[in-house]
C-alpha positions in Angstrom: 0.3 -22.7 13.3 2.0 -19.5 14.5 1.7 -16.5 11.7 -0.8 -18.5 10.0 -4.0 -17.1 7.9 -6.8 -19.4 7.6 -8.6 -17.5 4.4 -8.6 -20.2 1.8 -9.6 -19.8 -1.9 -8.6 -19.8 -5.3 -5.6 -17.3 -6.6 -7.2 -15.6 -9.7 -4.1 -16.8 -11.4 -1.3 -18.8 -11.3 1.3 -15.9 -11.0 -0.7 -14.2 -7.8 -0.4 -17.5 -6.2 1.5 -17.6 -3.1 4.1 -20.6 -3.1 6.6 -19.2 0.1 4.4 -20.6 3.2 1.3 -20.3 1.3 -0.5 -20.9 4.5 -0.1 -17.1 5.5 -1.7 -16.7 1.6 -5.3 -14.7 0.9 -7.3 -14.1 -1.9 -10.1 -12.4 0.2 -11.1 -9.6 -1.6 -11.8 -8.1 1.9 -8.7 -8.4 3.3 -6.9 -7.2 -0.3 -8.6 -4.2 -0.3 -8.4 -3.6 3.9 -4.7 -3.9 3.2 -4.6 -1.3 0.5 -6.8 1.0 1.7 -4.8 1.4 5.0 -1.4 1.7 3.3 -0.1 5.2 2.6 2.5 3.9 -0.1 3.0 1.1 -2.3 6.1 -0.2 -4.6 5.7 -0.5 -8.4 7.6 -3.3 -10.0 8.6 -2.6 -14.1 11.3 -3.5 -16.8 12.6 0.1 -18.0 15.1 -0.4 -20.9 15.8 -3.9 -19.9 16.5 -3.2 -16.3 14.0 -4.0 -13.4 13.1 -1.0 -11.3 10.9 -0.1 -8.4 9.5 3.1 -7.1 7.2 4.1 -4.8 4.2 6.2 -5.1 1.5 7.1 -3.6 -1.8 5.3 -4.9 -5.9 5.0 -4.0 -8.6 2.2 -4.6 -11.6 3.1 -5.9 -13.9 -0.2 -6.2 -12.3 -2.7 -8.7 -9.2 -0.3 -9.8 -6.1 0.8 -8.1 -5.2 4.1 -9.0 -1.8 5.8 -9.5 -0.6 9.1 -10.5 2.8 10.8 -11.4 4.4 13.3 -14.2 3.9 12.6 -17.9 7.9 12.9 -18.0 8.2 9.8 -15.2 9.9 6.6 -16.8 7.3 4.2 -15.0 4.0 5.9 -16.8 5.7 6.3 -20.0 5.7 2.3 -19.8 2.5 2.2 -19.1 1.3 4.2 -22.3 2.8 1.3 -24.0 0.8 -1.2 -22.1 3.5 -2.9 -20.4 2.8 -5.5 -17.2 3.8 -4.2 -13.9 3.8 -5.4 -10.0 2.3 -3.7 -7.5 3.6 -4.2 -3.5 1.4 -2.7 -0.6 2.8 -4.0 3.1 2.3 -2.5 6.8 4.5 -3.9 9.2 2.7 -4.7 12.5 5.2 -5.8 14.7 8.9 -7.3 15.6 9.0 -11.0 16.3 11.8 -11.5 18.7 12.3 -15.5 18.9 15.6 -17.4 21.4 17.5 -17.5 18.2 18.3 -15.3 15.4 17.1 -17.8 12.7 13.4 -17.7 13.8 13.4 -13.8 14.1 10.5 -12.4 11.7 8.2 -10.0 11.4 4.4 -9.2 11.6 2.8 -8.0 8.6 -0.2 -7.4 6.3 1.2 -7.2 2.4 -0.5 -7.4 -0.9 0.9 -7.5 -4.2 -1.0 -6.8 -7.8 0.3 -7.9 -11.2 -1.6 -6.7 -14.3 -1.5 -4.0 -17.2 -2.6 -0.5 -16.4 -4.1 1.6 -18.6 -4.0 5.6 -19.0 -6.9 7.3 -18.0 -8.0 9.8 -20.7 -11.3 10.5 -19.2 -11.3 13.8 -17.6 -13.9 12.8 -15.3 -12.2 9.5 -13.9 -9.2 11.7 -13.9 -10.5 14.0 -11.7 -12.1 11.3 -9.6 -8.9 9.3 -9.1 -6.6 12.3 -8.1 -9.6 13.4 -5.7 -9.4 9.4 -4.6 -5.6 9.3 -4.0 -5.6 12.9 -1.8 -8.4 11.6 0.2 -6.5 8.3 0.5 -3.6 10.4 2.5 -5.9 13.0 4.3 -9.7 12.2 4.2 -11.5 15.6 4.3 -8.4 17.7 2.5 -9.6 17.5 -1.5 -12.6 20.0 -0.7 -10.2 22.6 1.5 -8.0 22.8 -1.4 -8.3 25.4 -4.3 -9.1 23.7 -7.5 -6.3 22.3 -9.8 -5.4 24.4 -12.5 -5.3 23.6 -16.3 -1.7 23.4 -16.0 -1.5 21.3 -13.2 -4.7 19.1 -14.4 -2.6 18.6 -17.8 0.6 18.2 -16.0 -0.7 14.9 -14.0 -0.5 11.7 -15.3 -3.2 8.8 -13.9 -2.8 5.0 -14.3 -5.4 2.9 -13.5 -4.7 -1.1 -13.0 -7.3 -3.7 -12.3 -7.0 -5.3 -9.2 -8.1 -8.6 -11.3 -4.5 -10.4 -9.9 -3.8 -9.7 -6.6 -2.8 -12.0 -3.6 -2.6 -10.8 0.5 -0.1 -12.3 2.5 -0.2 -12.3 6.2 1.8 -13.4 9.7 0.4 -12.6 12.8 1.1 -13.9 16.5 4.2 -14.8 18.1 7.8 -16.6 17.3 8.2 -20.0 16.3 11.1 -21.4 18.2 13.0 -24.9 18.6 11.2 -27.1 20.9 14.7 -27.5 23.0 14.9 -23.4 22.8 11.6 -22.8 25.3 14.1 -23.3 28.3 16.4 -21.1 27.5 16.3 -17.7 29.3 16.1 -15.6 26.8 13.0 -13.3 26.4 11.1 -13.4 23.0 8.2 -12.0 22.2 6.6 -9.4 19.7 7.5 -5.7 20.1 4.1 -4.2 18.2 4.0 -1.2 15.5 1.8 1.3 14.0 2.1 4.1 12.6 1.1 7.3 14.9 0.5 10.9 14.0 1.9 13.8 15.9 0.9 17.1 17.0 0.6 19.0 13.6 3.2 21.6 12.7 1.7 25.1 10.6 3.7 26.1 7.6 5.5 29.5 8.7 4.4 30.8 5.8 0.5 31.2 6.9 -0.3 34.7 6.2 -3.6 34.4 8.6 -5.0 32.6 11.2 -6.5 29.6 10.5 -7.7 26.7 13.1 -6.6 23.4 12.6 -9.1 21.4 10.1 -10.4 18.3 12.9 -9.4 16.1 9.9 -5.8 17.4 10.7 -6.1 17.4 14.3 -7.8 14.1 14.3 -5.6 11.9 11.9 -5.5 8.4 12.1 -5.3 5.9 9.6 -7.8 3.2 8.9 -7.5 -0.2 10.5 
C-alpha cells in the first residue's frame, strides 16, 4: 500500500493511538526518537484560560524525556507549574506528492506527537544538562564555544521536562495513489523531494577579531 508503514505494535495508550489511516502508525521507540531527534522545532498543544493554543519551541531528547525551555513569564510554562496535560507535535516534511488529480495530492512526512504532563525541572544539574541538550540539539559542538551562562541568565530560563511515556510516529512515504482510470491520463505525477539544506555561513558584522569558522559550522547537517 502506497505511504504505508509496516511497524506494528501496541500504542502505550488509547489517546496516542492513531485512528486516521492507522496503517502509516508507529510506536517504535526507534523511529519516535529518529523523528525527534532530527527535528529542529516542535508545536506544543495547551488550554491557557480556556482557549487552546500552540507555540513552537525549540526542544531536545535526552533518553526517556523530552526537554523544553522558555522564560518563567511565558503562558505555556506557567501551565506547566500547575501540572497541566499538553501535546507535543514534531513533523519533517520529506517531499510533495503530485498525483493526476487534486484530491489524491499529499505529502511525505515523518511526524510524532506526545501527550503527557511535564514537570519543572528544579534540579540545577538536569537543568544545566537539558539547556546543554537542547543547544546541542541545534548546533552539535556549539555548548563548549560558548561562554558560560550567567546567574541571571541560568535563573532567567525556565526547563520542562515531559516523558515520552505517550507518544505515537506517523509516517507516508512513496508515491501518489491515483484512480485506476487516472493512470492514462497525461498528466505527470510524481514526488518533488525536500530537505532541509544549510548554506554558506554568514559572520555577524559585529566580530571584533578574526576568527575561522568552527568545522561544526562549516560542516552542518542535520541528522537523518
Amino acid at each position: 500500500m502506497i505511504g504505508s508503514l509496516r511497524i506494528m505494535s501496541d500504542a502505550p495508550s488509547p489517546r496516542s493511538s492513531v485512528r486516521r489511516l492507522p496503517e502509516r502508525a508507529s510506536y517504535d521507540r526507534d523511529l519516535i526518537n529518529s523523528i525527534i531527534d532530527e527535528a529542529l522545532i516542535c508545536h506544543i498543544g495547551f488550554v491557557h484560560d480556556g482557549s487552546p493554543v500552540v507555540i513552537p519551541t525549540i526542544h531536545a531528547r535526552v533518553g526517556e524525556v523530552l526537554y523544553l525551555h522558555g522564560s518563567p513569564a511565558s503562558r505555556m510554562l506557567r501551565g506547566m507549574r500547575s501540572g497541566d496535560e499538553i501535546s507535543v507535535n514534531v513533523t519533517l516534511l520529506d517531499g510533495l506528492v503530485l498525483a493526476r488529480s487534486a484530491f489524491h495530492h499529499s505529502m511525505n512526512y515523518r511526524s510524532v506527537v506526545v501527550f503527557g504532563s511535564p514537570r519543572i525541572v528544579a534540579d540545577d544539574s538536569e537543568k544545566l544538562n537539558a539547556l546543554r541538550a537542547i543547544t546541542e540539539h541545534v548546533v552539535p559542538g556549539r555548548w563548549d564555544d560558548c561562554r558560560p551562562m550567567t546567574d541571571t541568565e541560568f535563573k532567567g530560563t525556565l526547563v520542562a521536562a515531559l516523558p515520552l511515556n505517550e507518544a505515537s510516529a506517523k509516517v507516508r512515504t512513496g508515491g501518489p495513489g491515483d484512480e485506476e482510470a487516472d493512470y492514462e491520463l497525461p498528466i505527470w505525477a510524481g514526488v518533488i523531494p525536500l530537505s532541509v539544506t544549510p548554506g554558506e555561513p554568514i559572520e555577524d558584522p559585529l566580530l571584533r577579531v578574526a576568527v575561522p569558522v568552527p568545522p561544526y559550522v562549516s560542516r552542518y547537517e542535520r541528522p537523518v
